[in-house]
C-alpha positions as CSV (number, residue, x, y, z in Angstrom):
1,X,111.6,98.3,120.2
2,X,115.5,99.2,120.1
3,X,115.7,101.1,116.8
4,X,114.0,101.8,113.7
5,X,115.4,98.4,111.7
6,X,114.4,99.9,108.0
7,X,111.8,101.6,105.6
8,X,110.0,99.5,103.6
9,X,109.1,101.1,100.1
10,X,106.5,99.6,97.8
11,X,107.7,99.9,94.0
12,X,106.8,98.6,90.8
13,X,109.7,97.5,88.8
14,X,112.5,96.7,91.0
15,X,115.4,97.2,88.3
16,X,114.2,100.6,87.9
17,X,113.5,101.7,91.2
18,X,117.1,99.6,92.1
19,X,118.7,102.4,89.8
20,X,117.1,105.3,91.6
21,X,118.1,104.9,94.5
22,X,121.8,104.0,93.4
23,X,121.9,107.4,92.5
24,X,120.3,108.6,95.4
25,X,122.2,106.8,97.9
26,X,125.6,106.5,95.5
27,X,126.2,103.1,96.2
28,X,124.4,99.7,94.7
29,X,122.2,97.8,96.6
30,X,123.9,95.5,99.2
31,X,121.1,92.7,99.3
32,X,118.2,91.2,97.0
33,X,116.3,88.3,98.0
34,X,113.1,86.5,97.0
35,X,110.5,86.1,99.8
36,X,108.0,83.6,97.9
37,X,105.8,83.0,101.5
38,X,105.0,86.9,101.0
39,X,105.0,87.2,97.0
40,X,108.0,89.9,96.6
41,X,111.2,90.4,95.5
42,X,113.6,92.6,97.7
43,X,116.3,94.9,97.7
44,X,118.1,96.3,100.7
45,X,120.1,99.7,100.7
46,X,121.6,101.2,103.4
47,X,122.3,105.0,103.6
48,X,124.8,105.5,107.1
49,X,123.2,103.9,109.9
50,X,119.8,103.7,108.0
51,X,118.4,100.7,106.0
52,X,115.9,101.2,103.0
53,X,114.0,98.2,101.6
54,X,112.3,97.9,98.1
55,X,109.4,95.6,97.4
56,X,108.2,94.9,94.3
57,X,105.1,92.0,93.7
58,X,105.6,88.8,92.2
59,X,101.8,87.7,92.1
60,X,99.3,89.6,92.0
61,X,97.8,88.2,95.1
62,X,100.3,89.5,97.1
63,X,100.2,92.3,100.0
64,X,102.3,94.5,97.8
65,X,100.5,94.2,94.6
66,X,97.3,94.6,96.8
67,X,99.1,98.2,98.2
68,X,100.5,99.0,94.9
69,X,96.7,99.2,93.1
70,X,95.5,100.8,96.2
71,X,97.7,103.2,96.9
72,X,100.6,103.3,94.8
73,X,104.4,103.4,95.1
74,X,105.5,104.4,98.1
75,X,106.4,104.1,101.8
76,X,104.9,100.7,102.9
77,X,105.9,100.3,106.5
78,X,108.7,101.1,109.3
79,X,110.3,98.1,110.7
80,X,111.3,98.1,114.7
81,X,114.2,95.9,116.0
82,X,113.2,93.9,118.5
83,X,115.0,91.6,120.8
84,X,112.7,89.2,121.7
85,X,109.7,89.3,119.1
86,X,107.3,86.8,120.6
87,X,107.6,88.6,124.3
88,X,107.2,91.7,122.0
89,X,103.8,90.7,120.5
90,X,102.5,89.7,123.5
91,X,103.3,93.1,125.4
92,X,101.7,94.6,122.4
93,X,98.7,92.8,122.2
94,X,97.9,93.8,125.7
95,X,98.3,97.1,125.1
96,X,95.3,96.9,122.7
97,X,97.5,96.6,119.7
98,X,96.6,94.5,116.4
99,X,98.9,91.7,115.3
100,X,98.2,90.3,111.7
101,X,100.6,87.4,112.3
102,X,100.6,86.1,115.9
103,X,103.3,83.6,115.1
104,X,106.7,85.3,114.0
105,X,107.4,84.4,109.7
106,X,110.3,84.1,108.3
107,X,110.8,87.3,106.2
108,X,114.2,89.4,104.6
109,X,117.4,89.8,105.6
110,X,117.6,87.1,107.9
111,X,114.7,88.1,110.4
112,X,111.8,86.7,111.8
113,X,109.1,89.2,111.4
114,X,105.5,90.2,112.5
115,X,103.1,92.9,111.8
116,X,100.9,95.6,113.6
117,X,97.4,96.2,111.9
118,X,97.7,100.0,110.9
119,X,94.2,100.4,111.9
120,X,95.8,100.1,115.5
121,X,99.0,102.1,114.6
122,X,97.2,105.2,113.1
123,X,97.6,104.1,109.8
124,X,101.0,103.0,109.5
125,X,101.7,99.4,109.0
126,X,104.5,98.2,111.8
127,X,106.6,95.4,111.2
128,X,108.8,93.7,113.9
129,X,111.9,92.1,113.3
130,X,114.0,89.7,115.3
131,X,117.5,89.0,113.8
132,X,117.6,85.0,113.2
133,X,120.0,83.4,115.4
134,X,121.9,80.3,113.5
């Protein structure tokens, strides 16, 4: 893992949440995207060197509605850069780790992604991304 790659946060109404963190961050969001294979609708932000991702549902079937009734709005998980995410999971899963999806998706921004059970990860839900190379 080279460097923390963003912060996911679970929200409820993206428009809304969009315009908080304009304010926050004093600048608009750089990105939104529709990821249908994981039911959400995204919004990137960066803030310097750092990345912040919004989610909001767009079934309620999906992992984020699921958190959002659970839990709330909030942090959902810390994504990890990774060069090589299939050499990546493997190392992981020998060292005991949890990996919801042993084949890499396509998620956001470009990446392929897979994620850590948090049940592995002390509670925090660790997603891997790979930048897709065209």
């Amino acid at each position: 893992m080279r460097k923390i790659e963003h912060i996911g946060i679970a929200v409820k109404n993206l428009e809304v949440s969009n315009l908080i963190f304009e304010k926050l961050f004093g600048a608009p969001s750089y990105k939104q995207e529709e990821v249908a294979s994981e039911g959400v609708k995204t919004s990137f932000f960066m803030n310097g060197p750092n990345k912040i991702e919004l989610l909001e549902a767009t079934n309620p079937e999906s992992p984020i509605a699921k958190f959002l009734e659970k839990k709330g709005e909030g942090i959902h998980h810390i994504a990890f850069d990774v060069e090589d995410i299939v050499s990546e999971i493997a190392r992981l899963q020998l060292e005991g780790f949890v990996v919801l999806n042993e084949i890499p998706k396509k998620g956001a921004d470009n990446k392929l992604v897979a994620f850590l059970h948090p049940k592995t990860t002390n509670g925090v839900l660790i997603e891997l991304c790979q930048e897709i190379k065209n």
